[in-house]
C-alpha positions in Angstrom: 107.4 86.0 87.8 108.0 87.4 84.1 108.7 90.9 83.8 105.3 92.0 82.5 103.5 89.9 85.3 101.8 92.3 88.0 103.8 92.6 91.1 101.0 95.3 92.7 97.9 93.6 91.9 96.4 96.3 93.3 97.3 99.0 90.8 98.3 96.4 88.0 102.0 97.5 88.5 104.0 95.1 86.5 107.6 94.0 87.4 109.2 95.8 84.5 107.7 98.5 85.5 108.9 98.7 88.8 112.6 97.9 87.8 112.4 100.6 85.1 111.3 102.9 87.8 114.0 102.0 90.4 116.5 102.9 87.4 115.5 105.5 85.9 114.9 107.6 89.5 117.8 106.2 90.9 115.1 104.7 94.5 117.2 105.1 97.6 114.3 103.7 100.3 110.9 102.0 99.3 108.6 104.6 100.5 109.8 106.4 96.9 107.9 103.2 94.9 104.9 104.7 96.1 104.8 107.3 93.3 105.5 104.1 90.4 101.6 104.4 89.6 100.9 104.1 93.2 102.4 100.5 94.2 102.7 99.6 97.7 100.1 101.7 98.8 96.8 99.3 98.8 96.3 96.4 100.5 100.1 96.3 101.2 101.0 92.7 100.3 103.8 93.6 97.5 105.6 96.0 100.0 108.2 93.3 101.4 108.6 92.3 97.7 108.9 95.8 96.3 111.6 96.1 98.6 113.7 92.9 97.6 113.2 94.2 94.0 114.8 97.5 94.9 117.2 96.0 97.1 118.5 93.4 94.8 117.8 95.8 91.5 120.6 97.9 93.3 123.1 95.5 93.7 123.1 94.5 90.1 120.3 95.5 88.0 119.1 93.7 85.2 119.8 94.5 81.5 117.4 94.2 78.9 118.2 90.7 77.6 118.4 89.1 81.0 115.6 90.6 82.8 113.2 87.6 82.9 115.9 85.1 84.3 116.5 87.2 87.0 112.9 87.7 87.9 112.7 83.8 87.5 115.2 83.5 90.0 114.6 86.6 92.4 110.5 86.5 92.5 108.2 84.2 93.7 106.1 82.4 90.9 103.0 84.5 89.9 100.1 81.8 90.5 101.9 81.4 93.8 102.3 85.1 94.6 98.6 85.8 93.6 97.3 82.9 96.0 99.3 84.2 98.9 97.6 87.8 98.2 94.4 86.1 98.9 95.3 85.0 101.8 97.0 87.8 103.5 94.1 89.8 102.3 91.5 87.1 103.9 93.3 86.9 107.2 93.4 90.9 107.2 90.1 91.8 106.6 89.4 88.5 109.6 91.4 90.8 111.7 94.5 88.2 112.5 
């Protein structure tokens, strides 16, 4: 992923915007990514990856000029993440 791609597709809550968000209000536990525009809290298929973004955000958080090779190398490619949605959102709505 690139840091403008969406990580919540359901709110159109882009990468950047959750790392700017996890900086800027200091995020101790997940549930608090709720109130970045509301991510995490629809179909919930970006939770487990909200998560690694905080988690890993905390250990050494990006800079500026180096955010989008660390997104290349800590997210999961977007055409990939978006096709994996589908899926998990298929299988819930099957009721597996």
């Amino acid at each position: 992923m690139q840091a403008d791609d969406e990580l919540c597709l359901c709110f159109h809550i882009s990468c950047r915007k959750v790392l700017n968000y996890i900086r800027i209000h200091q995020v101790k536990i997940p549930s608090q990514l709720a109130d970045c525009g509301g991510a995490g809290t629809g179909c919930g298929w970006c939770r487990k990856q909200l998560e690694k973004l905080m988690i890993l955000a905390a250990q050494r958080p990006p800079g500026a000029e180096e955010i989008e090779d660390w997104l290349a190398c800590n997210t999961p490619d977007r055409q990939k993440y978006a096709e994996a949605r589908e899926r998990y959102r298929a299988a819930k709505n099957n009721g597996d």
